[in-house]
DSSP file (Angstrom, degrees, kcal/mol; ACC not computed):
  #  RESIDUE AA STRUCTURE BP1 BP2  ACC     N-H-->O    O-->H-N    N-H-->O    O-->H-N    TCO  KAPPA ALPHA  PHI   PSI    X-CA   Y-CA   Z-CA
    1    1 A X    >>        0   0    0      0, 0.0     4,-1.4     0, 0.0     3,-0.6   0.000 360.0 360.0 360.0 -21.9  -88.0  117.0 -108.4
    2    2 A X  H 3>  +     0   0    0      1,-0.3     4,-2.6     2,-0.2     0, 0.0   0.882 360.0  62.5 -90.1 -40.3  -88.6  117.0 -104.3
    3    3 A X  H 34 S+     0   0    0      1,-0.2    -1,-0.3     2,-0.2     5,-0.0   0.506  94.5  51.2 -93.3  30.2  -89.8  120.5 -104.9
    4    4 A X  H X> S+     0   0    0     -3,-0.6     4,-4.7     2,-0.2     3,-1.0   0.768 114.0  51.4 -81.3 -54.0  -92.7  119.9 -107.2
    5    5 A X  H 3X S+     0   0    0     -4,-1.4     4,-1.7     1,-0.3    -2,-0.2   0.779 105.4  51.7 -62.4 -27.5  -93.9  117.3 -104.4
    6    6 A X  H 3< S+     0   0    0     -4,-2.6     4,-0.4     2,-0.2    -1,-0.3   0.365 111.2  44.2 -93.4  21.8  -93.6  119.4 -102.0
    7    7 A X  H <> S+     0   0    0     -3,-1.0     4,-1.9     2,-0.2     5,-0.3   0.665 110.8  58.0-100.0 -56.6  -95.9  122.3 -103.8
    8    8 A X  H >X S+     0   0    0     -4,-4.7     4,-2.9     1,-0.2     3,-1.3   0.961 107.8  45.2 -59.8 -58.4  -98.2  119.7 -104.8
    9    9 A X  H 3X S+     0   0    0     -4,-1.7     4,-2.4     1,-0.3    -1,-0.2   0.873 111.9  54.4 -32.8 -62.6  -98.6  118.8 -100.9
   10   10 A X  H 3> S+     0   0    0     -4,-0.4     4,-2.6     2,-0.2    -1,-0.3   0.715 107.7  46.8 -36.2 -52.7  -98.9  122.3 -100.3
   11   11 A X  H <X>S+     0   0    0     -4,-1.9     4,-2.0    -3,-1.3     5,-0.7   0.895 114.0  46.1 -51.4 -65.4 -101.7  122.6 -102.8
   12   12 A X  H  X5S+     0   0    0     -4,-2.9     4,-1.6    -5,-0.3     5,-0.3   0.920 111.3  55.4 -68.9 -26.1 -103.7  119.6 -101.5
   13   13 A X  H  X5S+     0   0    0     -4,-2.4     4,-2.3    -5,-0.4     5,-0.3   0.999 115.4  36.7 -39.7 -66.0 -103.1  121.1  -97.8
   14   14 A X  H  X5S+     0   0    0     -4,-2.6     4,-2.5     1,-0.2     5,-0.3   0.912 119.8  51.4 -68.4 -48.4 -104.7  124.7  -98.7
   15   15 A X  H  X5S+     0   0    0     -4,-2.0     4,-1.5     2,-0.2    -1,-0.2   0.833 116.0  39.4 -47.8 -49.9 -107.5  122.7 -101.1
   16   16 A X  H  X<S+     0   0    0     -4,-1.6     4,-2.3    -5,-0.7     3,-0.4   0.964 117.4  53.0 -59.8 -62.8 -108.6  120.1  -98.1
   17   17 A X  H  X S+     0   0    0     -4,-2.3     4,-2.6     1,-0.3     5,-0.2   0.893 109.8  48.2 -49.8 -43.7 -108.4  123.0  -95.4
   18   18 A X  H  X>S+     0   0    0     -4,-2.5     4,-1.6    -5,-0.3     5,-0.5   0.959 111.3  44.7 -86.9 -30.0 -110.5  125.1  -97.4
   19   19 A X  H  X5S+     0   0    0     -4,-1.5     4,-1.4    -3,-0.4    -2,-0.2   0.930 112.1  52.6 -67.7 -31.7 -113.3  122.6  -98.0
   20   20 A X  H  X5S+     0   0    0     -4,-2.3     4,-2.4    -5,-0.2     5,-0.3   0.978 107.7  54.7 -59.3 -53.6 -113.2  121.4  -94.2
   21   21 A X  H >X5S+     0   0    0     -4,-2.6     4,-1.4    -5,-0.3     3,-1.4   0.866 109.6  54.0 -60.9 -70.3 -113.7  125.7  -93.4
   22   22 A X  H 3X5S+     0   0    0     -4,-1.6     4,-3.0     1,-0.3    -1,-0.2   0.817 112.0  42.4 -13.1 -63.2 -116.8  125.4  -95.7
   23   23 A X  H 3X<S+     0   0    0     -4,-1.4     4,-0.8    -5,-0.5    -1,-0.3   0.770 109.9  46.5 -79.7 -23.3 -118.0  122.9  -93.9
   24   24 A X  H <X S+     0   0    0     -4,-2.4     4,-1.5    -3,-1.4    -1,-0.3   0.608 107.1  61.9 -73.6 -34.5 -117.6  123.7  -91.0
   25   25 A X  H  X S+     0   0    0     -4,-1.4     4,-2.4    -5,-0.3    -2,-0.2   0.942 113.5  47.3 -32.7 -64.5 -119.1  127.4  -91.9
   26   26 A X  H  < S+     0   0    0     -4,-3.0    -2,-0.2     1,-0.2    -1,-0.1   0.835 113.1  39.6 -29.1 -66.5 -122.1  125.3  -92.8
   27   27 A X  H  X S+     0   0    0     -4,-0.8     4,-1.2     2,-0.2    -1,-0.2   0.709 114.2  52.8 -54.4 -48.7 -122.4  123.2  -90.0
   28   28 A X  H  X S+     0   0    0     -4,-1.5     4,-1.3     1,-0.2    -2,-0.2   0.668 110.5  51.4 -54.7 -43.1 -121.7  125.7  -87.4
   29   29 A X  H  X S+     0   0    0     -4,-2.4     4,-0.8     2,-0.2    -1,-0.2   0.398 102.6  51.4 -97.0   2.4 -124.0  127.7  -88.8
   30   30 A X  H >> S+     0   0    0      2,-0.2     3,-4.2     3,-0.1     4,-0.8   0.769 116.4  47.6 -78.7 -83.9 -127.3  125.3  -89.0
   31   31 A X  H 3< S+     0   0    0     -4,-1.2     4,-0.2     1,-0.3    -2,-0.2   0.536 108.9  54.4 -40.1 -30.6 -126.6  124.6  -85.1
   32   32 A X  H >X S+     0   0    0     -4,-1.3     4,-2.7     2,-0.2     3,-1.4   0.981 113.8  45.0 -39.9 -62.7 -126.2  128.5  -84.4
   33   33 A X  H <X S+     0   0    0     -3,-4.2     4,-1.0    -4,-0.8    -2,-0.2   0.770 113.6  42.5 -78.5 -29.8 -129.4  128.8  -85.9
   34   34 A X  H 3< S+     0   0    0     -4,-0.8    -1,-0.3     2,-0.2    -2,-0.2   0.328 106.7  61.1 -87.1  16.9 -131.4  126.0  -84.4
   35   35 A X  H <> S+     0   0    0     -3,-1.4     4,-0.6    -5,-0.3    -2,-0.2   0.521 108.4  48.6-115.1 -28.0 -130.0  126.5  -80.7
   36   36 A X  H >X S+     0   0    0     -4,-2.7     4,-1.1    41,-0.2     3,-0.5   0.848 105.6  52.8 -96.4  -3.3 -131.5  130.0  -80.9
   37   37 A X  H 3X S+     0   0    0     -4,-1.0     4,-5.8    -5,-0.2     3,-0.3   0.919 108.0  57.0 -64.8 -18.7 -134.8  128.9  -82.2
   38   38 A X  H 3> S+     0   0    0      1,-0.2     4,-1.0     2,-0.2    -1,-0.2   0.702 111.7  36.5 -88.9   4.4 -134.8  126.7  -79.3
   39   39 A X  H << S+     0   0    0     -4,-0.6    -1,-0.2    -3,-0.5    -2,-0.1   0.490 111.9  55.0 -80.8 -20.0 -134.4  129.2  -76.7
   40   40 A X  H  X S+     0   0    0     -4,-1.1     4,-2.6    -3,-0.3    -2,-0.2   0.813 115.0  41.5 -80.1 -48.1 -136.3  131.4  -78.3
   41   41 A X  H  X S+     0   0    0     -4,-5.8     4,-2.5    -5,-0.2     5,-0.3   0.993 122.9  45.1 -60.9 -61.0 -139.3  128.0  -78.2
   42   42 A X  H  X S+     0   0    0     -4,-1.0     4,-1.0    -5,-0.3    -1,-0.2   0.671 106.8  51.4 -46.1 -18.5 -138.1  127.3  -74.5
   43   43 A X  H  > S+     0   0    0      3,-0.1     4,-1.2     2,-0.1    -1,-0.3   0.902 114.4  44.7 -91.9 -57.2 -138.1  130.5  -73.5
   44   44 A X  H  < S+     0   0    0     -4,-2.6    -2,-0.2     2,-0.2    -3,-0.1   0.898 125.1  33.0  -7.8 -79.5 -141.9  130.6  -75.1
   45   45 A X  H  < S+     0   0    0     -4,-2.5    -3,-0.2     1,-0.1    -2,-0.1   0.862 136.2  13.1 -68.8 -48.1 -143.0  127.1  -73.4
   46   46 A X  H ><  +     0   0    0     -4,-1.0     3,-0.8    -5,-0.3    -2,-0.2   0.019  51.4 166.3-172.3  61.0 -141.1  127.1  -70.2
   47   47 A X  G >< S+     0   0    0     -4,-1.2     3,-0.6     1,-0.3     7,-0.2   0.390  80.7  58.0  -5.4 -30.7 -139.6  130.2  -69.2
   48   48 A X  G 3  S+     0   0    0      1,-0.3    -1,-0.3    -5,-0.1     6,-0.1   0.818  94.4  66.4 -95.5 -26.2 -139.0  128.5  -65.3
   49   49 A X  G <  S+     0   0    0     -3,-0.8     2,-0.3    -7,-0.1    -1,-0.3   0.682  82.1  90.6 -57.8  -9.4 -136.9  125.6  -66.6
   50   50 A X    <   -     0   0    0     -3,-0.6     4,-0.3     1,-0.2    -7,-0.0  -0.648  52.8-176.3-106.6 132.3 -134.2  127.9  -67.7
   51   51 A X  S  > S+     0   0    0     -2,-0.3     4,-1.6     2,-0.1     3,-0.3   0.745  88.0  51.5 -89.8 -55.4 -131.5  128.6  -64.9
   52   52 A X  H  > S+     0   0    0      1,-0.2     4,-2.1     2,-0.2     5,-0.3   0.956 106.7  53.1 -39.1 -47.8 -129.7  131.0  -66.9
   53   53 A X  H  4 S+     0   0    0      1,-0.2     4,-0.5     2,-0.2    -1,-0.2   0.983 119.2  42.0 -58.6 -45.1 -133.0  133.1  -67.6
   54   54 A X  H  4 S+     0   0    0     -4,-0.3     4,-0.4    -3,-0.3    -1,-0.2   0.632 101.0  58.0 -44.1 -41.0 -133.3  133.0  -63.8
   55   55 A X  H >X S+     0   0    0     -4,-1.6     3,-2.3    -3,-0.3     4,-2.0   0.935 110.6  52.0 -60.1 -82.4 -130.3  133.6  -62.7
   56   56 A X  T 3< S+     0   0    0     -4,-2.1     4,-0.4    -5,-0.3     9,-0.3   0.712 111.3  45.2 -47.3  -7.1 -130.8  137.1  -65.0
   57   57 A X  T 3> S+     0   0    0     -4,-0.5     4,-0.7    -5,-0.3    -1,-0.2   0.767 106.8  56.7-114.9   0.5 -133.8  138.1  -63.6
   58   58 A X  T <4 S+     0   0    0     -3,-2.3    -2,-0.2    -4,-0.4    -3,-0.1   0.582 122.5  27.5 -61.9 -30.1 -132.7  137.4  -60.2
   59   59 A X  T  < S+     0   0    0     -4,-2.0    -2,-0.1     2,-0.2    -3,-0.1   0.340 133.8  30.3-125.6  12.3 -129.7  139.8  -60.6
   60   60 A X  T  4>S-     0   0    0     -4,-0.4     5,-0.6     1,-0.4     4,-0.2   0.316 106.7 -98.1-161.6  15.8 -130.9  142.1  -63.1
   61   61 A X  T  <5 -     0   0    0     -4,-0.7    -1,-0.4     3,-0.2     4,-0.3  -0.178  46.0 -73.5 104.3 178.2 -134.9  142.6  -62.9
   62   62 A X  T  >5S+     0   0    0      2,-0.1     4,-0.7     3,-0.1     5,-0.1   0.877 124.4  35.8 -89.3 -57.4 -137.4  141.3  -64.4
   63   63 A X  H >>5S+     0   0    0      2,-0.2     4,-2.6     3,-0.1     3,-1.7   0.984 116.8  49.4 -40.9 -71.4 -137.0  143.3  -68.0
   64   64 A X  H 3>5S+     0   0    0      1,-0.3     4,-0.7    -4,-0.2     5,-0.3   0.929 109.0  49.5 -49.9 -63.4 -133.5  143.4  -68.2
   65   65 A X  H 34<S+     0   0    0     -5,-0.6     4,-0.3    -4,-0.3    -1,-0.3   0.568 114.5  48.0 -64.7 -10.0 -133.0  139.6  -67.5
   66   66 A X  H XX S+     0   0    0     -3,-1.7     4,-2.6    -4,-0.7     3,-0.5   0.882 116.7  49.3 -82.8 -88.8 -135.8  139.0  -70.3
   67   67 A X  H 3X S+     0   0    0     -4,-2.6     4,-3.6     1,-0.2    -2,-0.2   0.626 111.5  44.5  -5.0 -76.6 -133.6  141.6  -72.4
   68   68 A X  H 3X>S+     0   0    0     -4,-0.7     4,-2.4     2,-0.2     5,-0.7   0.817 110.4  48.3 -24.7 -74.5 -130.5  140.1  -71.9
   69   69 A X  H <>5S+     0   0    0     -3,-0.5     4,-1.3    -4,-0.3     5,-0.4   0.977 114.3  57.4 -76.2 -42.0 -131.3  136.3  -72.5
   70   70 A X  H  X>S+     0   0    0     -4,-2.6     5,-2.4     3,-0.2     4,-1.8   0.965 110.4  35.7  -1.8 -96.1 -133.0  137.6  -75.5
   71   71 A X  I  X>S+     0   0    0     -4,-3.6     5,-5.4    -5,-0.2     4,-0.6   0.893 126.8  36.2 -24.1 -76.4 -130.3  139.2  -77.0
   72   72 A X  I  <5S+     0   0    0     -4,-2.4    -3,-0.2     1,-0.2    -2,-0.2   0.950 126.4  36.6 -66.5 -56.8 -127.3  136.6  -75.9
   73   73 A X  I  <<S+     0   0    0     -4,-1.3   -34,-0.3    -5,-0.7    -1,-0.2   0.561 131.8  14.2 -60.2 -10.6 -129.5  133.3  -76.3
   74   74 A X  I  <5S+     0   0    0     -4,-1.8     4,-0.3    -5,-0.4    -3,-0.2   0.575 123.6  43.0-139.8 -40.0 -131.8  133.8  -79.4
   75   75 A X  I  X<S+     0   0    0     -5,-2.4     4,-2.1    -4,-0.6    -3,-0.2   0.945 114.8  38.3 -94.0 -38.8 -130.7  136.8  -81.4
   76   76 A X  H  ><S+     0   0    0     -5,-5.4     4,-1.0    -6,-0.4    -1,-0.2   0.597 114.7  53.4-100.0   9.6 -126.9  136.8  -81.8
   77   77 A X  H  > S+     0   0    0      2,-0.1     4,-1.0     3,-0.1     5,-0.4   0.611 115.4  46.6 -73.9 -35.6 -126.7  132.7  -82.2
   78   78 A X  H >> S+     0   0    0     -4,-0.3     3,-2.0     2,-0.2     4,-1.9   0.923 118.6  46.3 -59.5 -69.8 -129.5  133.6  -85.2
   79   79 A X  H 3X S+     0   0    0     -4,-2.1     4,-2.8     1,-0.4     5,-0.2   0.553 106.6  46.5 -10.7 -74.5 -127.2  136.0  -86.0
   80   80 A X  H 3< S+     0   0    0     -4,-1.0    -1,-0.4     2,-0.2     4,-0.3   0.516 117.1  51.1 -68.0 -21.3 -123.8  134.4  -86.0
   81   81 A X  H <X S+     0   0    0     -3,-2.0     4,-1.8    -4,-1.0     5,-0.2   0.898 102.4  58.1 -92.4 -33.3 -125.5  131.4  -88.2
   82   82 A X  H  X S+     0   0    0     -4,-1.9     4,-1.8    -5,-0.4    -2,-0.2   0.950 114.2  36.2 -58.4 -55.2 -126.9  133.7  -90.5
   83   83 A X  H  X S+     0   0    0     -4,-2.8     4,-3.2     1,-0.2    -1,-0.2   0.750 112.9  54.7 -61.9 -13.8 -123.1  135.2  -91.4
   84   84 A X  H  > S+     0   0    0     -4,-0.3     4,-0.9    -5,-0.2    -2,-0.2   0.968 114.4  44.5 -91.1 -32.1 -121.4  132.0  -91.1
   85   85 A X  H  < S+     0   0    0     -4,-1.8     4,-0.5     1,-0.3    -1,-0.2   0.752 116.4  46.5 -76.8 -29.4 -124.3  130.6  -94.1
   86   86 A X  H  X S+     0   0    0     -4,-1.8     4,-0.9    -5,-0.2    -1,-0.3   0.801 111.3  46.3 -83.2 -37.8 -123.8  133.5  -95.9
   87   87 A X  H >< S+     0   0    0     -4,-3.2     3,-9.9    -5,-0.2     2,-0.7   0.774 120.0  49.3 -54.6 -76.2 -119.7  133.2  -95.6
   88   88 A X  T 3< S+     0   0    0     -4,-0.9    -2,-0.2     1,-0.3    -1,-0.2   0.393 117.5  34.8 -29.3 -21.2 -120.5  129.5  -96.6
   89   89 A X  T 34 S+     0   0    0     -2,-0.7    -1,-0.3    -4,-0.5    -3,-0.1   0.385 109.1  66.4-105.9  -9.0 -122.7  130.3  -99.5
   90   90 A X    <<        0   0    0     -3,-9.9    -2,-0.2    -4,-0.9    -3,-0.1   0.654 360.0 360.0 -94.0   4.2 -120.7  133.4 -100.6
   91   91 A X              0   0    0     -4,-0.4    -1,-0.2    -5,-0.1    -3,-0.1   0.361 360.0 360.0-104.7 360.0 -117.5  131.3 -101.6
């Protein structure tokens, strides 16, 4: 009898755990997507406010450091939100 209960526990463990990873897929992946539009808008509006963007173009030119905060701040957060909304939508 004890091991029935403990399969059913087992069951409702993996069944919670996988509706929190959903949701957290979800979640993760709005706020990925709106923290690079807003670097991508900030970067847009007010390019000097940024220390990181500064920091790169002090130590890596004017291109590159443009390049660079591109890339790491605006495209691969879009990125990374775009897969985790697609795991989240693909289950």
């Amino acid at each position: 009898m004890y091991w029935f209960s403990a399969v059913l526990f087992a069951i409702k463990l993996r069944y919670y755990g996988r509706v929190m990873d959903i949701g957290f897929n979800f979640i993760l992946g709005v706020l990925a997507i709106v923290y690079g539009l807003y670097c991508f808008i900030q970067r847009k509006v007010a390019p000097e406010k940024i220390e990181k963007l500064q920091l790169l173009i002090e130590r890596n030119g004017e291109k590159m450091g443009h390049s660079i905060h591109m890339f790491g701040y605006t495209i691969l957060p879009i990125i990374a939100g775009l897969l985790l909304l697609f795991a989240h939508f693909r289950v």
